[in-house]
LOKOL-513789 format. One record per atom (N, C-alpha, C): chain; x, y, z; residue in three letters. Coordinates in pm, whole numbers, plus 50000, padded with zeros to 5 digits. Each point is the difference from the previous one (the first is absolute). Example, Ala and Ser with C-alpha at 12.3 -4.5 7.8 and 13.67 -1.06 7.14 Angstrom:
<nodes>
A:51319:49431:50780:Ala
A:49911:50119:50000:Ala
A:50090:50120:50000:Ala
A:49965:50105:49928:Ser
A:50082:50119:50006:Ser
A:49923:50109:50073:Ser
</nodes>
This chain:
<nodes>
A:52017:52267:51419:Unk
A:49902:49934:49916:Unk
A:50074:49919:49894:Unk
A:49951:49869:49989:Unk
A:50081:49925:49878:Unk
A:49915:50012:49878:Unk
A:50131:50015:49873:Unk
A:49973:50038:49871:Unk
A:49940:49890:49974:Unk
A:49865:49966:49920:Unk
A:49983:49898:49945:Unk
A:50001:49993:49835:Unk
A:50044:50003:49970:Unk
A:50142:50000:49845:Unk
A:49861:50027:49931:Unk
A:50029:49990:49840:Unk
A:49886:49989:49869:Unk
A:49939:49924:49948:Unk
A:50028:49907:50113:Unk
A:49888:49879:49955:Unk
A:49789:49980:50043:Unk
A:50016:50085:50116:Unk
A:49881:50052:50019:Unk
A:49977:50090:49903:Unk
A:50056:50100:50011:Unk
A:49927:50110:49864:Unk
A:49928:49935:49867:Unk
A:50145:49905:49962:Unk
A:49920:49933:49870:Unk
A:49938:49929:50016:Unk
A:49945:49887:50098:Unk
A:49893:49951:49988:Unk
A:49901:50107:50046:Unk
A:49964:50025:50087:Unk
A:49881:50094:49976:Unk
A:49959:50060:49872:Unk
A:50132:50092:49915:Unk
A:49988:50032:49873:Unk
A:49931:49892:49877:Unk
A:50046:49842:50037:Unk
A:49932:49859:49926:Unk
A:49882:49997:50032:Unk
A:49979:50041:50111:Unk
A:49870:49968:50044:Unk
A:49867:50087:49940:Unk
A:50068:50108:50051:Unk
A:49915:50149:49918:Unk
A:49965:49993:49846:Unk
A:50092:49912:49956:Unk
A:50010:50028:49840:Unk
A:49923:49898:49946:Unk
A:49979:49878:50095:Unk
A:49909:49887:49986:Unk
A:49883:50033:49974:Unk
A:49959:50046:50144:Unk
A:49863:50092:50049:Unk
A:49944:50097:49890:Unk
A:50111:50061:49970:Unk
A:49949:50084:49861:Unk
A:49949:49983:49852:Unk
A:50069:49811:50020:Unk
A:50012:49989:49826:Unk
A:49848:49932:50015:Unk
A:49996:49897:50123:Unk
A:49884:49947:50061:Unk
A:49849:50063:49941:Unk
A:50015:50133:50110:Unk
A:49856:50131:50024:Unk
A:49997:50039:49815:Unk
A:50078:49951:49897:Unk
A:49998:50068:49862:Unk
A:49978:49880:49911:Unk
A:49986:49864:50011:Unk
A:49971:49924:49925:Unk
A:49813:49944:49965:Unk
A:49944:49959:49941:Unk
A:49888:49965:49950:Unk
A:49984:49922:50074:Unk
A:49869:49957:50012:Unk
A:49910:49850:50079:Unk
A:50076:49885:49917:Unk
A:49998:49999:49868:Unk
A:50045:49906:49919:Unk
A:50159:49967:50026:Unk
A:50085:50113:49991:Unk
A:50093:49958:50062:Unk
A:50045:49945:50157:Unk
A:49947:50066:50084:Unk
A:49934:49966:50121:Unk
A:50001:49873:50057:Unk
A:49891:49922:49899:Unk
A:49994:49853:49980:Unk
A:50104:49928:49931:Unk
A:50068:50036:49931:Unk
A:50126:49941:49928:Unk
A:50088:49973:50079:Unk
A:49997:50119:50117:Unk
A:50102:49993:50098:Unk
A:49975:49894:50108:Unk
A:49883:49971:50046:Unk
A:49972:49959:50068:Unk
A:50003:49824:49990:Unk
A:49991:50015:49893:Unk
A:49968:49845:49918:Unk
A:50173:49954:50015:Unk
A:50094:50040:49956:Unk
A:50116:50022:50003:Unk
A:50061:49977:50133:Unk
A:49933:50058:50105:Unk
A:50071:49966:50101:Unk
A:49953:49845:50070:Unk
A:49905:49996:49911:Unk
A:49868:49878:50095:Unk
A:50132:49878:49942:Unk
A:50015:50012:49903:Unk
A:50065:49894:49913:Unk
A:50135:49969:50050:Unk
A:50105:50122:50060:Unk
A:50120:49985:50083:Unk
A:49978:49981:50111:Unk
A:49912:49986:50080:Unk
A:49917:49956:50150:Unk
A:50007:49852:49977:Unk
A:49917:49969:49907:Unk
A:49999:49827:50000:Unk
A:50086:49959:49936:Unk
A:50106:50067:49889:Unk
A:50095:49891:49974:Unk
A:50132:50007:50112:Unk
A:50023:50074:50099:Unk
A:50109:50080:50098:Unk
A:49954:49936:50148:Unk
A:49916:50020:50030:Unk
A:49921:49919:50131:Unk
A:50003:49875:50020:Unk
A:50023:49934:50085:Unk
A:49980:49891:50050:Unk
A:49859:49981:50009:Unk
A:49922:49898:50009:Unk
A:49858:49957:50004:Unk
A:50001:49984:50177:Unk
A:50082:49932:50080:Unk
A:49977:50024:50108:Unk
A:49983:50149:50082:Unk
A:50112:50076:49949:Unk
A:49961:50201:50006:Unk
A:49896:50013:49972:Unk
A:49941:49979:49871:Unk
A:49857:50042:49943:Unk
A:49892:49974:50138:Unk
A:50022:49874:49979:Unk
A:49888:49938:50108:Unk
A:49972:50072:50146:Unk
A:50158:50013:50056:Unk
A:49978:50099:50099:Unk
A:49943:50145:49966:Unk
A:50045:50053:49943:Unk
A:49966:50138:49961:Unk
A:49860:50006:49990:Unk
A:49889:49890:49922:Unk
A:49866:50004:49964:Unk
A:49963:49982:50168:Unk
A:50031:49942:50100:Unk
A:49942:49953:50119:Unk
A:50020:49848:49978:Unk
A:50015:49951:49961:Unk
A:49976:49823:49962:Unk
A:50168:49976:50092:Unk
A:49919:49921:50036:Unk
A:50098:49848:50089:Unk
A:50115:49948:49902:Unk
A:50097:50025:49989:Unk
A:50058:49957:49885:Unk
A:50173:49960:50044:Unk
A:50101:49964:49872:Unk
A:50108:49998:50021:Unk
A:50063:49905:50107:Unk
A:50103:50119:50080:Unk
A:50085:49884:50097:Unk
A:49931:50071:50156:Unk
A:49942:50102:49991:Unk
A:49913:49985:50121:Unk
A:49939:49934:50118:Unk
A:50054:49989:50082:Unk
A:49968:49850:50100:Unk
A:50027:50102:50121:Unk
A:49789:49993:50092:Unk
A:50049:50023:50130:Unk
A:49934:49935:50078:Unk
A:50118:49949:50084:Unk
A:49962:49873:50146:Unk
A:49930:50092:50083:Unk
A:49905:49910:50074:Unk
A:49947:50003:50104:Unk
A:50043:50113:50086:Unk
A:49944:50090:50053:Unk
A:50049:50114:50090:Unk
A:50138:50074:49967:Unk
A:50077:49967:49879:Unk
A:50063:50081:49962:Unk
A:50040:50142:49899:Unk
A:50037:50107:50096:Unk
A:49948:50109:49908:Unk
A:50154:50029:50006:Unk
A:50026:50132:49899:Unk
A:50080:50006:49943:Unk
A:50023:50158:49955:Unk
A:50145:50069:49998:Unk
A:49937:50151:49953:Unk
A:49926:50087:50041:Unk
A:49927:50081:49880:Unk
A:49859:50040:50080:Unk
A:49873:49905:49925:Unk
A:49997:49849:50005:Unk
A:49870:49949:49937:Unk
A:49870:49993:50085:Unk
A:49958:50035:49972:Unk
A:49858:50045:50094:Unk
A:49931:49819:50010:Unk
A:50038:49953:50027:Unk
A:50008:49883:50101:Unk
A:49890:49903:49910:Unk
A:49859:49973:50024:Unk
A:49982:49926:49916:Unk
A:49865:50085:49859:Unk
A:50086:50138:50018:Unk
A:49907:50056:49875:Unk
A:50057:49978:49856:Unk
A:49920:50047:49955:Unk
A:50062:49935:49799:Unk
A:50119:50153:49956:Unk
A:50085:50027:50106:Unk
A:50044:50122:49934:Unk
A:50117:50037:50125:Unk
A:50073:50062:49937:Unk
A:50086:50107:50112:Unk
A:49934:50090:50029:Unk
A:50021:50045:50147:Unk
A:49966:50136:50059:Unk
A:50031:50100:49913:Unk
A:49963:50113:50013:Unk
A:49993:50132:49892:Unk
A:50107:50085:50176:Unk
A:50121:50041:49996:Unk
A:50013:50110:50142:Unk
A:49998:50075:49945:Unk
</nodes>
């Protein structure tokens, strides 16, 4: 069996401790947080990312005629889910 060193432990441990501080903060803070991240989303993101991410046609996205690609579910607004 291969050792997989302490880098799993501690993130899980980051993770847990997230989760915890998370499940213990107020609605008010809650929203502080949230507002906070909304604000590093749009200044960090590309507007063409955004666009994809919402569903919107956006960016450098370009697909020809009968060409599929990956797993793109051909001419739906989305990737397949496997």
């Amino acid at each position: 069996m291969a050792r997989l060193g302490l880098g799993p432990l501690l993130l899980a441990g980051a993770a847990a401790f997230g989760y915890y501080k998370y499940s213990k903060m107020t609605a008010a803070e809650k929203d502080q947080l949230k507002q906070k991240a909304m604000k590093v989303y749009e200044d960090n993101v590309p507007q063409n990312v955004r666009d994809m991410i919402n569903g919107k046609q956006g960016g450098q996205h370009h697909q020809t005629a009968g060409a599929t690609g990956g797993n793109y579910n051909g001419g739906t607004d989305g990737f397949s889910q496997m």
